[in-house]
N, C-alpha and C positions, 0 to 999 in steps of 0.2 A: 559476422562482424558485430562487435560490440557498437551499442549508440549512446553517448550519457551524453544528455541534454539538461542544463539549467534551465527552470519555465517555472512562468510567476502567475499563480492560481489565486484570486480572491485577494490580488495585492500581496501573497507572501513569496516566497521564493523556496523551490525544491528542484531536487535535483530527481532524474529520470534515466533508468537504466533498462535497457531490452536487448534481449540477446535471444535470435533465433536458436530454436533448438528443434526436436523432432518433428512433434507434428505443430507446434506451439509455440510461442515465445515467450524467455523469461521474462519479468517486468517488477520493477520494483520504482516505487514514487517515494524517498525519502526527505524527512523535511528535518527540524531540529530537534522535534520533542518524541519523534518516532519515524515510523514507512509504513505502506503498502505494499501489501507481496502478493504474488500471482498464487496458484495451487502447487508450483512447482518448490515453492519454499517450504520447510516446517514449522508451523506454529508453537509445535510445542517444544522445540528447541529456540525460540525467540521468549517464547514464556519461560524456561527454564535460567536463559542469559538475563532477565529481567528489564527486557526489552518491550515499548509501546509498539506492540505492531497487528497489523488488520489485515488478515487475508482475504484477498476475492478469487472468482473460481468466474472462468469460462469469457476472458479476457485477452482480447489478441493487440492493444495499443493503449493507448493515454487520455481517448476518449471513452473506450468503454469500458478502464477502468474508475471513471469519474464517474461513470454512470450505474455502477455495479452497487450490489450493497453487500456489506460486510457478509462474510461468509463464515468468520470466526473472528475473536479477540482474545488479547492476553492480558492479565489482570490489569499490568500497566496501562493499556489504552482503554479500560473499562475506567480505570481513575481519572483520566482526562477527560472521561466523559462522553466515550464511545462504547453502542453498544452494536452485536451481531442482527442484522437486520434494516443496520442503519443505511442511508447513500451517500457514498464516499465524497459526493459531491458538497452534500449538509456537513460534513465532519473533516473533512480536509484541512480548517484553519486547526483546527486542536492538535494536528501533529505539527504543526509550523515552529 
């Protein structure tokens, strides 16, 4: 079953998508200026679409994708002012 949750991180407001899958859950944290994707997304099809978006890897909920740090970027979210290495926790208002 699909779960999308509105949840308000640092005062902004994003919406929250997970979806069991095989061994793993999908998980994406979208806000307005971009999203978070799990490993199971492609980065380089969000950088192709000209999309701010920040992948992290080895993330099973909503906390430890807050906790993770970037695991890749796409030009877009480098111009916001994200970089790969970052913690999603420090850089979550910049997709808002």
């Amino acid at each position: 079953m699909i779960e999308i949750d509105t949840v308000e991180i640092a005062g902004k407001t994003f919406e929250f998508m997970r979806m069991p899958m095989g061994n793993a859950p999908l998980l994406v944290l979208k806000g307005k200026k971009g999203f978070v994707m799990c490993g199971y997304l492609n980065l380089e099809a969000a950088q192709k679409l000209g999309d701010a978006a920040v992948r992290v890897t080895g993330v099973s909920d909503l906390e430890t994708m807050l906790n993770s740090k970037a695991a890749g970027v796409t030009k877009r979210a480098s111009e916001l002012g994200i970089s790969e290495g970052q913690k999603i926790s420090d850089i979550i208002s910049l997709l808002a």
